[in-house]
C-alpha positions as semicolon CSV with decimal commas, in nm:
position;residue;x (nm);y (nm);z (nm)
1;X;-0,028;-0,347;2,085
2;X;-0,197;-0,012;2,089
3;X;0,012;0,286;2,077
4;X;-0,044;0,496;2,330
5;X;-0,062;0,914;2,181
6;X;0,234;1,000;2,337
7;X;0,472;0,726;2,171
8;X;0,265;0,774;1,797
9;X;0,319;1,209;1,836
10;X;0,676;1,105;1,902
11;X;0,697;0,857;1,682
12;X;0,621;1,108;1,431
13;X;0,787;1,410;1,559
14;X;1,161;1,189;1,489
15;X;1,055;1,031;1,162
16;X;0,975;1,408;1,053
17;X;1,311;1,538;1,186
18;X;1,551;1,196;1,042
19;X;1,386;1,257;0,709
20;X;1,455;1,618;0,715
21;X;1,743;1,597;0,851
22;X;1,838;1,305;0,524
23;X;1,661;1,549;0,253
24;X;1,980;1,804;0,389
25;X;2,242;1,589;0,337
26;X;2,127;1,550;-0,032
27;X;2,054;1,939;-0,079
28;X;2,389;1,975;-0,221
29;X;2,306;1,791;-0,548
30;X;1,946;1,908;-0,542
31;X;2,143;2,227;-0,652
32;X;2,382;2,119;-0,808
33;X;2,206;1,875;-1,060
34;X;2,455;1,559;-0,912
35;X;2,731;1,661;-1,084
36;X;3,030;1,420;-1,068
37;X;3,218;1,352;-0,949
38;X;3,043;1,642;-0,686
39;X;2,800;1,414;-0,629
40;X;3,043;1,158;-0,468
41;X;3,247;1,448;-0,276
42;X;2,941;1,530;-0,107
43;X;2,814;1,175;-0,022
44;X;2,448;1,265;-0,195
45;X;2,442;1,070;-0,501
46;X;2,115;0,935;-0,539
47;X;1,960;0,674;-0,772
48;X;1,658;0,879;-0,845
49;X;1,788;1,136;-1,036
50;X;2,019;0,880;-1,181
51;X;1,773;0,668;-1,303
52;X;1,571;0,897;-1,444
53;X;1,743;0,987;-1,748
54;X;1,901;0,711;-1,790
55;X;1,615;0,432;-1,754
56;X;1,394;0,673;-1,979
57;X;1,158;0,749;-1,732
58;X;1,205;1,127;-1,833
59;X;1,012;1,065;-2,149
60;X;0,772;0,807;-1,936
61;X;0,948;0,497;-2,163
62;X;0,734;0,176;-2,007
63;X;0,968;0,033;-1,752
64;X;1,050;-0,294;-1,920
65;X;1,012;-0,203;-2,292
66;X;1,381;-0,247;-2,309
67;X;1,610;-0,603;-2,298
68;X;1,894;-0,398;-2,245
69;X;1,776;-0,110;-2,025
70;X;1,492;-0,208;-1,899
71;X;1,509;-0,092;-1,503
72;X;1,659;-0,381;-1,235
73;X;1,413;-0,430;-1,027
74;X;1,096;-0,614;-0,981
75;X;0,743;-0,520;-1,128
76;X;0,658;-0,298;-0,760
77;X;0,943;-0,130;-0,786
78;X;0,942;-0,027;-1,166
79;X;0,560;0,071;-1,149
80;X;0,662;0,344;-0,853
81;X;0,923;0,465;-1,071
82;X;0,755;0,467;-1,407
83;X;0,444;0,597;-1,261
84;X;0,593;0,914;-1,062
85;X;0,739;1,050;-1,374
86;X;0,375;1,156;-1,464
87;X;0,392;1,395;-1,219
88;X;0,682;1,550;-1,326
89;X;0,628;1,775;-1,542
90;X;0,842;1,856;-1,857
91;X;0,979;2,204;-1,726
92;X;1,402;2,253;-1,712
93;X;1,372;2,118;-1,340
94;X;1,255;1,786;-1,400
95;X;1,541;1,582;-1,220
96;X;1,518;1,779;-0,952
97;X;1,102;1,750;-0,933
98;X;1,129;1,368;-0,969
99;X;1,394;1,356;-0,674
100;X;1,162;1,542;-0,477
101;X;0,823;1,345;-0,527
102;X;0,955;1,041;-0,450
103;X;1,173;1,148;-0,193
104;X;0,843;1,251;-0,058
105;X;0,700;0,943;-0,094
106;X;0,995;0,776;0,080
107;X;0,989;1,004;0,377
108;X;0,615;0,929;0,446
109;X;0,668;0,516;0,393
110;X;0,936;0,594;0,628
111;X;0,733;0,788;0,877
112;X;0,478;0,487;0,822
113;X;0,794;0,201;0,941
114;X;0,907;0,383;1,272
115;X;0,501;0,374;1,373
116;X;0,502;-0,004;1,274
117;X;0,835;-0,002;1,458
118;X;0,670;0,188;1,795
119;X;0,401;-0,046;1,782
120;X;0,627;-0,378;1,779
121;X;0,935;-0,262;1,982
122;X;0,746;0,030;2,223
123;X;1,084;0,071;2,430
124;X;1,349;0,072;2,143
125;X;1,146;0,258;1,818
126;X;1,312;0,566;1,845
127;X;1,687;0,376;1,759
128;X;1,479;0,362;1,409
129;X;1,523;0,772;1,347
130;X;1,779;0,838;1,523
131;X;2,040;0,550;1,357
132;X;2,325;0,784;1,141
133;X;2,321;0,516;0,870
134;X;1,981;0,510;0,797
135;X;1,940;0,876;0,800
136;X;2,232;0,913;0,555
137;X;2,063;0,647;0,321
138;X;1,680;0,752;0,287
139;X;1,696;0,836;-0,036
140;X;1,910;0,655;-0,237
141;X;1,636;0,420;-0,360
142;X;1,327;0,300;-0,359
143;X;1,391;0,038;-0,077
144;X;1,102;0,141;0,185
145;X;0,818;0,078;-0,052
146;X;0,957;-0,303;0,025
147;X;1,086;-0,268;0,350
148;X;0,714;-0,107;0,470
149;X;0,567;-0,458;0,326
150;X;0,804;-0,687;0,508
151;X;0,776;-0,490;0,852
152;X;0,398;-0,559;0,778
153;X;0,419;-0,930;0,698
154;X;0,675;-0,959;0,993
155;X;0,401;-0,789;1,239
156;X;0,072;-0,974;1,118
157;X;0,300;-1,343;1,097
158;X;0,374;-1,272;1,446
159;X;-0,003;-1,204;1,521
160;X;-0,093;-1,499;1,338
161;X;-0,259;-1,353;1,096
162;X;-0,123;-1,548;0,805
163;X;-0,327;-1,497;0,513
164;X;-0,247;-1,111;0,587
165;X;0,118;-1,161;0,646
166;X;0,162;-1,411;0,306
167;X;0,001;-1,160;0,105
168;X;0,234;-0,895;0,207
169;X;0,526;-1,084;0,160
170;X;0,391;-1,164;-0,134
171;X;0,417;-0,778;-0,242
172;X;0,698;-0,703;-0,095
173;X;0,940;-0,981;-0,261
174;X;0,710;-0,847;-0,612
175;X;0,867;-0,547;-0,544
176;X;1,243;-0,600;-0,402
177;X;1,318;-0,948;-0,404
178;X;1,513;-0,971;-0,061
179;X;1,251;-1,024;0,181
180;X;1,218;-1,439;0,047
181;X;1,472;-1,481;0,237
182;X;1,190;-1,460;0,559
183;X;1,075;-1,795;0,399
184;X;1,386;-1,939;0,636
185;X;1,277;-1,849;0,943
186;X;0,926;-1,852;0,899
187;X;0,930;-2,203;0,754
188;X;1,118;-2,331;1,093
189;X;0,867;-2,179;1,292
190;X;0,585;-2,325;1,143
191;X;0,804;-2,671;1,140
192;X;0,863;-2,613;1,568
193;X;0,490;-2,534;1,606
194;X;0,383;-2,873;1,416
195;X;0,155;-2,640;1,150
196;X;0,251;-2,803;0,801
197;X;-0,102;-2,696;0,693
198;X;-0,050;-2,367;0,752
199;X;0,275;-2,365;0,631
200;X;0,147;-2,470;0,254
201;X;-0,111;-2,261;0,292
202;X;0,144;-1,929;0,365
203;X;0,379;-2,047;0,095
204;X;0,074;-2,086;-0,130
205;X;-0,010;-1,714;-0,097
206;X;0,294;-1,572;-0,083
207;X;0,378;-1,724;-0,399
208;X;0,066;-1,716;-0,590
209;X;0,071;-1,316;-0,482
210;X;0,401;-1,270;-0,612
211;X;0,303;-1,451;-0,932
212;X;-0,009;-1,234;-0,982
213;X;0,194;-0,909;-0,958
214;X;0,469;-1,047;-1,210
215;X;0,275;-1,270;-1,479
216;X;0,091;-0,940;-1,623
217;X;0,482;-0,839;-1,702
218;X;0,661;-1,133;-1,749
219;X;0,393;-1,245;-2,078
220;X;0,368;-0,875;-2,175
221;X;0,728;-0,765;-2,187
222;X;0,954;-1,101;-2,096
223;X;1,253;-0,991;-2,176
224;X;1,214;-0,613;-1,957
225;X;1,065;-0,794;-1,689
226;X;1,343;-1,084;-1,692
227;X;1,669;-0,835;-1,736
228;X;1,647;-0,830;-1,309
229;X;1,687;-1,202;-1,302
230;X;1,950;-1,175;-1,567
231;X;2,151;-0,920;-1,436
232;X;2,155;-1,051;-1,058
233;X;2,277;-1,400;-1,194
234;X;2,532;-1,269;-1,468
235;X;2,686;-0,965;-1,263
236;X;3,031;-1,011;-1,110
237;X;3,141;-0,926;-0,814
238;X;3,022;-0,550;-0,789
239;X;3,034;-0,247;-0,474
240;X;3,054;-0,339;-0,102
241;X;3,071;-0,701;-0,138
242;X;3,300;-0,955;0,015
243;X;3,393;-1,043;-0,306
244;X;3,521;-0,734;-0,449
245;X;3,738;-0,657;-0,111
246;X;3,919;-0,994;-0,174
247;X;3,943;-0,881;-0,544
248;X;4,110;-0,611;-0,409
249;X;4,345;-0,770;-0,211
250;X;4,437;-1,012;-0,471
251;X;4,237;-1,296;-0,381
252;X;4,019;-1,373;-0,690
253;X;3,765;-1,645;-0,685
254;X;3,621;-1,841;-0,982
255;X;3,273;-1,851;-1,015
256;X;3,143;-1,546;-0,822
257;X;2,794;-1,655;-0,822
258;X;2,810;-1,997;-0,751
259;X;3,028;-1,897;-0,459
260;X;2,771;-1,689;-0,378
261;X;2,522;-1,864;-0,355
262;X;2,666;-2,155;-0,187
263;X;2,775;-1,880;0,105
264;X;2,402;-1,774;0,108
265;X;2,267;-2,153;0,153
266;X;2,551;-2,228;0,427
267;X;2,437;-1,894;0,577
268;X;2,065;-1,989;0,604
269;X;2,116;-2,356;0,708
270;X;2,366;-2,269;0,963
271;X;2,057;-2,022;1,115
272;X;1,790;-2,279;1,092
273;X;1,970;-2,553;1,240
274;X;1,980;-2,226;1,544
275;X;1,640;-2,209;1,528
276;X;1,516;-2,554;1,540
277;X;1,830;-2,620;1,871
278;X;1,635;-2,302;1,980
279;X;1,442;-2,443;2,355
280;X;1,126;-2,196;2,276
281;X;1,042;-2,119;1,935
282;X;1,096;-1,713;1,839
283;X;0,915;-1,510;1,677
284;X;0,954;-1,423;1,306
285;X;1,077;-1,039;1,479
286;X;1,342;-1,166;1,684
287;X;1,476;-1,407;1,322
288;X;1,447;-1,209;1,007
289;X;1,750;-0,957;1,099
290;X;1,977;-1,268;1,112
291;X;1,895;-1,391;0,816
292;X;1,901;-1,095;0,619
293;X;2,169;-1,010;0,727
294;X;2,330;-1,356;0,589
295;X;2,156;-1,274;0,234
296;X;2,321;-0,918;0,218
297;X;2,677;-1,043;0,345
298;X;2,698;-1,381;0,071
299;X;2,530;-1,138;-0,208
300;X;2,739;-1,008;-0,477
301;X;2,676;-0,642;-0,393
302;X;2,583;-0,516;-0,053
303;X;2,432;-0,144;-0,139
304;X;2,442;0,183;0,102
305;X;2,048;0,154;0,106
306;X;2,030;-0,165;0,237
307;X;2,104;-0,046;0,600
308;X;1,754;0,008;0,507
309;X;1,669;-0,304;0,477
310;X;1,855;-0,421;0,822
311;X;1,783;-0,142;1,073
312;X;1,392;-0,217;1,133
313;X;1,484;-0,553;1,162
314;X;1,793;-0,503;1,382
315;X;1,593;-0,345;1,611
316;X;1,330;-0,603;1,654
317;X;1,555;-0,803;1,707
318;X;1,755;-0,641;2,027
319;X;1,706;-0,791;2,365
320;X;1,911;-0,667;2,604
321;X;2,163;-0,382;2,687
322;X;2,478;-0,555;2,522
323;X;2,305;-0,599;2,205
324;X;2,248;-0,248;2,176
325;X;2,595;-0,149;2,197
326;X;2,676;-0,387;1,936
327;X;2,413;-0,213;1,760
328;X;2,550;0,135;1,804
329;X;2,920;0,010;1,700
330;X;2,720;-0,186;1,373
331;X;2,598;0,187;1,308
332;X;2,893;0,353;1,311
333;X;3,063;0,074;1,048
334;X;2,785;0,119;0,808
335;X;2,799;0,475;0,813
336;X;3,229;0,480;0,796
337;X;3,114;0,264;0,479
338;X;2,864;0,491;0,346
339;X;3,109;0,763;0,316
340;X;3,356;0,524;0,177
341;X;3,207;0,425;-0,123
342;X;3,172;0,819;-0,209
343;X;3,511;0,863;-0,148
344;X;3,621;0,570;-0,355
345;X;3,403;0,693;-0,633
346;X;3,517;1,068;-0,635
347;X;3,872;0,959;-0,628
348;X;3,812;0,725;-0,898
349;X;3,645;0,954;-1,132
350;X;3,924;1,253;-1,092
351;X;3,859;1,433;-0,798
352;X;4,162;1,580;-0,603
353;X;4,123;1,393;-0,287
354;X;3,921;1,067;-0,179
355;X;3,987;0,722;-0,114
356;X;4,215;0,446;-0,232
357;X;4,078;0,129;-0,355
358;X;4,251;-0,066;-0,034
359;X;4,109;0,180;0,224
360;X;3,782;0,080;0,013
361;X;3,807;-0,261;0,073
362;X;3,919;-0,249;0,425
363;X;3,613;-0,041;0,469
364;X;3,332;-0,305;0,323
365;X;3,574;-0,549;0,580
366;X;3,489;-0,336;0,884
367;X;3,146;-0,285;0,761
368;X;3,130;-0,696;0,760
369;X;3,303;-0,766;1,102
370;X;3,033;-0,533;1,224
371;X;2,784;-0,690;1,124
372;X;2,875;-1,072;1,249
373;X;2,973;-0,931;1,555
374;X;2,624;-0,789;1,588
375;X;2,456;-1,088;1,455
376;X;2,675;-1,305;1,705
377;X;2,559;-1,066;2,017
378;X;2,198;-1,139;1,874
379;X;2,264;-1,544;1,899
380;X;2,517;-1,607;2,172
381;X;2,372;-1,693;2,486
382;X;2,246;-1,394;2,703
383;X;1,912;-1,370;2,942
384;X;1,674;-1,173;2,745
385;X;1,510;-0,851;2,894
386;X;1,221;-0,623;2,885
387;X;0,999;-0,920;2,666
388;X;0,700;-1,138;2,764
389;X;0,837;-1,472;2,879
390;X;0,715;-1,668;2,564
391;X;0,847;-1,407;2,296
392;X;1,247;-1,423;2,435
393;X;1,518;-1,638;2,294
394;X;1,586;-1,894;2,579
395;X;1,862;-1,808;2,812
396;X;2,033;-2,208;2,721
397;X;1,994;-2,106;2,345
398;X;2,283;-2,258;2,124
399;X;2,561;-2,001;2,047
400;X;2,597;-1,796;1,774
């Protein structure tokens, strides 16, 4: 769909304001050089800054040089990282500079996913900007150099332009690792449509691009490149996971990772088996937030940032009025959560006031009801409005 001026000048107009609007609720620190625990009081802890010194990048160390402090996070990632510390600078303000070019970065690969957004959803973009949570998140990480990628695979899969869509997928899991999970849905719509062809063929890409990006890394530097895999399999239960609010509460699990894993793969089978009841097949918009949203609830840390991840998808996903106020309520938990963890972290590292552990974990509960209650108003049987005929769930679609 061509975006008409109007829409792409507004488009614009709110993704400038949402990332200015974000770049002030981190000016704080900017000043202050994210002092803790200041940094937590404030809510504007960042990982940029954080990273910076600590991964090496202020002396431009090669990402995965290290087996012990390499960075954690895939080769797309690490290259944006290493390679904006070039233009840096070696002056006394360097962690503030490096903060500032890629927060720069991030706020245009923003302004580039609400456009994608107003070209895919024309009647709901501007929930994109204007969502609290995702304005309060923008730059904590490097998430929307992968979330641009998936929105991109999302929109050419659902133009059926596969080779474009496999290849970006491709990228985007080389660079964040969470958008495989569109494998699920994308593999059951390719099953419902009868195209096992094409569905080698778009697993063939997708993984001999993300193999392309990696191999250079993983012969070069294997141990760098493989402390991601190692620390996502060895960690324990870490912040704003399900696991560490039953911690919490006394209710401590053996085997973390298997358990989380095993969520994850009820999760996605659970969803497919939705799918494949579905009567008309939907499109890869209307089934990645779903899934995602499985991955990021069974994982074994569930980030600020990745409202990121979710909102672009959330909102592809809407279909009708009641939807959207579950979306608004699934806003307000993640943002009571994004100040939570802040508050947990400033109390925990001497501040005067902040938040108990138990508020803590009754928080990341909230933020999880929220979230199944929003993913249940996307399932549950409802008459679809405002889309085409053949790109709505069907009205006798099996219940969330």
């Amino acid at each position: 769909m061509k975006l008409s001026g109007f829409t792409l000048k507004s488009a614009i107009l709110l993704g400038v304001l949402a990332a200015l609007l974000s770049f002030t609720k981190f000016q704080h620190c900017r000043t202050t050089g994210w002092a803790q625990p200041d940094e937590y009081v404030h809510a504007c802890y960042s990982d940029l800054p954080s990273l910076f010194e600590s991964r090496g990048l202020n002396t431009h160390t090669w990402p995965f040089a290290s087996a012990s402090n390499s960075v954690e996070y895939p080769p797309g990632t690490a290259m944006v990282m290493w390679a904006s510390s070039y233009l840096v600078g070696n002056g006394e303000n360097s962690l503030r500079n490096y903060f500032d070019i890629n927060a720069l970065f991030i706020a245009l690969l923003f302004l580039a996913v609400v456009v994608f957004i107003a070209k895919m959803k024309p009647k709901l973009w501007y929930l994109l900007p204007l969502s609290p949570a995702v304005i309060a998140s923008l730059y904590i990480n490097w998430d929307l150099w992968a979330v641009i990628s998936a929105v991109a695979a999302i929109y050419f899969f659902d133009q059926r332009r596969y080779e474009w869509s496999a290849l970006l997928l491709g990228i985007s899991i080389a660079t964040k690792f969470f958008p495989i999970v569109l494998l699920v849905p994308a593999t059951i719509i390719f099953i419902r449509r009868l195209a096992l062809t094409s569905l080698i063929k778009y697993l063939a890409i997708t993984g001999t691009t993300w193999a392309i990006l990696n191999l250079p890394f993983a012969i070069t530097t294997p141990s760098g490149w493989y402390r991601f895999f190692s620390l996502n399999t060895e960690r324990p239960a870490d912040w704003g996971s399900i696991w560490i609010a039953l911690h919490t509460y006394g209710i401590r699990l053996n085997n973390v990772n298997i358990n989380s894993y095993i969520l994850f793969i009820i999760g996605a089978l659970a969803y497919a088996l939705y799918l494949l009841k579905a009567q008309r097949i939907p499109t890869l918009a209307q089934s990645a937030f779903v899934i995602v949203a499985i991955f990021t609830a069974a994982s074994k840390v569930y980030s600020p940032q990745y409202i990121l991840w979710l909102t672009p998808l959330a909102i592809l996903a809407l279909q009708n009025i009641e939807q959207k106020i579950a979306y608004w309520i699934w806003q307000g938990a993640e943002l009571i959560y994004h100040f939570a963890i802040w508050q947990y972290f400033a109390l925990f590292l001497g501040s005067r006031f902040g938040l108990s552990a138990h508020w803590y974990a009754a928080a990341i509960l909230i933020r999880l009801l929220a979230l199944a209650w929003f993913c249940r108003s996307l399932m549950r049987k409802s008459t679809p409005a405002g889309l085409p005929q053949d790109e709505q769930f069907p009205a006798s679609a099996v219940s969330g």
